[in-house]
N, C-alpha and C positions, 0 to 999 in steps of 0.2 A: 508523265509522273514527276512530281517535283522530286528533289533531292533532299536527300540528308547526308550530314557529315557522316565519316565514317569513323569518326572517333571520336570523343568527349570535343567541346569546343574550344577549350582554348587554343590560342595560337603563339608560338614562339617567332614564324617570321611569317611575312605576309607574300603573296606574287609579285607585288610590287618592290617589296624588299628583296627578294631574290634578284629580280631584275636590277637595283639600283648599285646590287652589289658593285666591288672593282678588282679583278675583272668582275663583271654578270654572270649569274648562275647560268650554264648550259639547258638546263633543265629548271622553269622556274617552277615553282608548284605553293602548296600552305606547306608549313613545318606546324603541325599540331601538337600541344605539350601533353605527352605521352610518358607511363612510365616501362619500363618494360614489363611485359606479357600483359599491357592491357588488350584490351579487346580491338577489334577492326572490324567492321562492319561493312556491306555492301549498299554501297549509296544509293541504287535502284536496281532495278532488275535487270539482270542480264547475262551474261557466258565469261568461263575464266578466260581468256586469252592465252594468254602464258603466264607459267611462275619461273621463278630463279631462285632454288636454294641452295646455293652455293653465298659464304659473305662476300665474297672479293670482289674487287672494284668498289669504285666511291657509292654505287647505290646500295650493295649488301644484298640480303635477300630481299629479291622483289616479286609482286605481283602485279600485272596487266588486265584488267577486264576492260568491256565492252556492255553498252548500255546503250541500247537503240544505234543511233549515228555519234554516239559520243564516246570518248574511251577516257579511262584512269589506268596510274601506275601507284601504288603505293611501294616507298623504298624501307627499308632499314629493319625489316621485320625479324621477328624471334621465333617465329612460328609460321607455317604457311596450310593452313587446316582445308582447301580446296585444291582441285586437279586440273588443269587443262581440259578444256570441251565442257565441265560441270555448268550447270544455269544455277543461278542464284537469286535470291528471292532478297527485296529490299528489305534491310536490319539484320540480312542474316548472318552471323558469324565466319568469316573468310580468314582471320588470320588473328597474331597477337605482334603489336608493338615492339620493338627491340631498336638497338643503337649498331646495328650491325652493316662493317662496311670494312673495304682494303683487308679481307680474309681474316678479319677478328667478329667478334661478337661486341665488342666496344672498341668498334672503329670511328665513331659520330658518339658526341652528344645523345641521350635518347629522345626520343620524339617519329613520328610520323611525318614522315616527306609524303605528301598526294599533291602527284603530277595529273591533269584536264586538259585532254584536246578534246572542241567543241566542234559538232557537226561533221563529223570525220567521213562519217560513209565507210565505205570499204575500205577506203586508202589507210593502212595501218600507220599509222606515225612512228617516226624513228626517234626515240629519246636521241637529245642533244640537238637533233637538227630539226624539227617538225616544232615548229613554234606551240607554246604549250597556251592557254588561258586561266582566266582568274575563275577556281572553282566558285568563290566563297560567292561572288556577283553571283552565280546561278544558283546557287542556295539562296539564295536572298532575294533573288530575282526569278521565283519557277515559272514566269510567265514571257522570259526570253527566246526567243526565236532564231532562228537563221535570219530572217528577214529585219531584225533588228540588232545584228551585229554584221559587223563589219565583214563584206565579200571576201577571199581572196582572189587572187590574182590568176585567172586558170595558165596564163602563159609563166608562173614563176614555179618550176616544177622541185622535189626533192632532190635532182642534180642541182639546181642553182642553189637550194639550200646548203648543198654539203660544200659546194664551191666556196659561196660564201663564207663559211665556218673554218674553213680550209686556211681561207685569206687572215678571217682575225686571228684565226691559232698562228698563222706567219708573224703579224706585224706585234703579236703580244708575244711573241719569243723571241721577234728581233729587239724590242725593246727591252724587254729584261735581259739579253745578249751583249747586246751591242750598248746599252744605254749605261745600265747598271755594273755590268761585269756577271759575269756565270756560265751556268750551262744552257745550249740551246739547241732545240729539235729544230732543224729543217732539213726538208724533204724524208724525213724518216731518221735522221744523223744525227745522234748529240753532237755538237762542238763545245768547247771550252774555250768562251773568252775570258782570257786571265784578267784583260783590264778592261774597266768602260769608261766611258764617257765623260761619267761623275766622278768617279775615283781620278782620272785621271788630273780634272780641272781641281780636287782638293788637292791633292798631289804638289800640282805646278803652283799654286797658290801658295802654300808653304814654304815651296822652294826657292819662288820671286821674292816672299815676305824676307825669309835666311838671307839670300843675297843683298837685298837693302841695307839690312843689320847691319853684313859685314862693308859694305861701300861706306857707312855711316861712321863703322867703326875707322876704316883709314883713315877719313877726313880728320877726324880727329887727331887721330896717330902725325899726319903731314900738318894741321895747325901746331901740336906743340914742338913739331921740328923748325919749324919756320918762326918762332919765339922767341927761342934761347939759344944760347951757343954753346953749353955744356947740358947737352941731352940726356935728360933722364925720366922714361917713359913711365907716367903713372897711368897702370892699368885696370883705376877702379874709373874714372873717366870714360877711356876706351872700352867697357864690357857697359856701360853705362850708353855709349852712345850707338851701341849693336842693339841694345834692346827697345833703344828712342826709334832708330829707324825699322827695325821690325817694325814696331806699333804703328809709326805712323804710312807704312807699305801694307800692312794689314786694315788699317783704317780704307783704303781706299780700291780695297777688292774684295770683291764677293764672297764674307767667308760660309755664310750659311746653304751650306752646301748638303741637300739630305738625300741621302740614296737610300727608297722606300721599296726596292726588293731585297729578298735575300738571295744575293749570288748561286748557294747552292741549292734556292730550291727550285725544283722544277715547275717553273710557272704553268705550264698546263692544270697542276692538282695543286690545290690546295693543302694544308693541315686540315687534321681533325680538330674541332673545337669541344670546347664543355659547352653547357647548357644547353643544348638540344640543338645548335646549331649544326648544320652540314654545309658548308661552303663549294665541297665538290660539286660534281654530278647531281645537280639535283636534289641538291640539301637542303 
């Protein structure tokens, strides 16, 4: 049975745009331009999986179905109008739209997150770790197969997935830790590093530049002592020649210096954004 969207068509970001994100969405999926209590629709036919209507966490209230070997999650919903175990018939009304996420009802942007794994079989996928697919290609393409997309790997199981995910949550907390300055989970731990890396090198940068000014500034001071022989120190010269060598100790290091996290946020989640975007889990 081919597919149809489960909501009006437009799109706010695309699979490939989740993916490109920085960090990458965990969950890629469409972000469909939704208002809230629009309708939600079931794409074909098939059984609820599970729902979640509780908002909290970055996906808010969600719904899981199953459809042949293939499964969907829609996140952010306002409404969740089916049960667990129910069969659903293609076009039929399963939920309404909403912006709902991190235990608000305007946690997200509003819009429709629909997360697609494709050819799944039994093996339930784990949001976050179970690499997700591009619905909108199989809507577009009802004549797609297992046998025309790409195998996986039977040796690379759901433990190597989480391992993996494990790894970049490490080395994207050590760099916004260690790189930028802030907070950082490892092995289950906030720490607090007060200074990073970049702050540090503006820091000394400043500090180098300061010291030059003032080296600049003596010179000055011991030429107009070595001139005259009744000394009398004019000090629009000397503030003159602190700020010659600033400039020119400034000229010759690196001052564009950008530190492009925010210290206090926790890099793992994102902000909520406007316009329908979800940057978290699967926004």
């Amino acid at each position: 049975m081919a597919y149809i969207r489960p909501s009006k068509p437009g799109i706010n970001d695309s699979w490939g745009g989740h993916r490109r994100r920085r960090p990458p969405s965990v969950e890629p999926g469409i972000d469909y331009n939704c208002f809230i209590g629009d309708d939600v629709v079931a794409p074909a036919d098939g059984v609820v999986h599970e729902v979640k209507r509780s908002t909290g966490g970055a996906s808010g209230r969600a719904i899981m179905l199953r459809t042949g070997r293939d499964w969907h999650r829609g996140l952010h919903l306002s409404e969740i109008l089916v049960e667990p175990g129910q069969r659903v018939r293609q076009g039929q009304l399963i939920a309404r739209s909403g912006a709902s996420a991190r235990g608000s009802e305007h946690g997200v942007g509003q819009h429709l997150h629909w997360s697609f794994w494709f050819d799944r079989g039994n093996a339930v996928p784990t949001p976050g770790l179970t690499p997700t697919d591009d619905f909108e290609v199989f809507v577009a393409n009802p004549s797609l197969t297992t046998s025309t997309t790409s195998e996986e790997d039977p040796l690379f199981t759901e433990q190597d997935r989480a391992l993996l995910l494990q790894i970049k949550n490490e080395l994207l907390n050590t760099k916004a830790g260690v790189w930028t300055g802030g907070k950082v989970r490892i092995d289950g731990i906030v720490q607090d590093f007060r200074y990073g890396a970049l702050p540090i090198v503006a820091h000394n940068q400043k500090l180098i530049a300061k010291q030059a000014g003032q080296i600049a500034a003596l010179q000055e001071i011991i030429d107009q002592l070595t001139s005259v022989q009744n000394v009398s120190i004019d000090m629009g010269p000397v503030r003159d020649a602190a700020e010659r060598g600033t400039r020119e100790a400034n000229a010759g290091l690196l001052n564009d210096v950008i530190v492009e996290a925010d210290p206090d946020q926790d890099p793992d989640i994102d902000p909520p954004l406007e316009g329908g975007e979800d940057p978290g889990l699967g926004g």
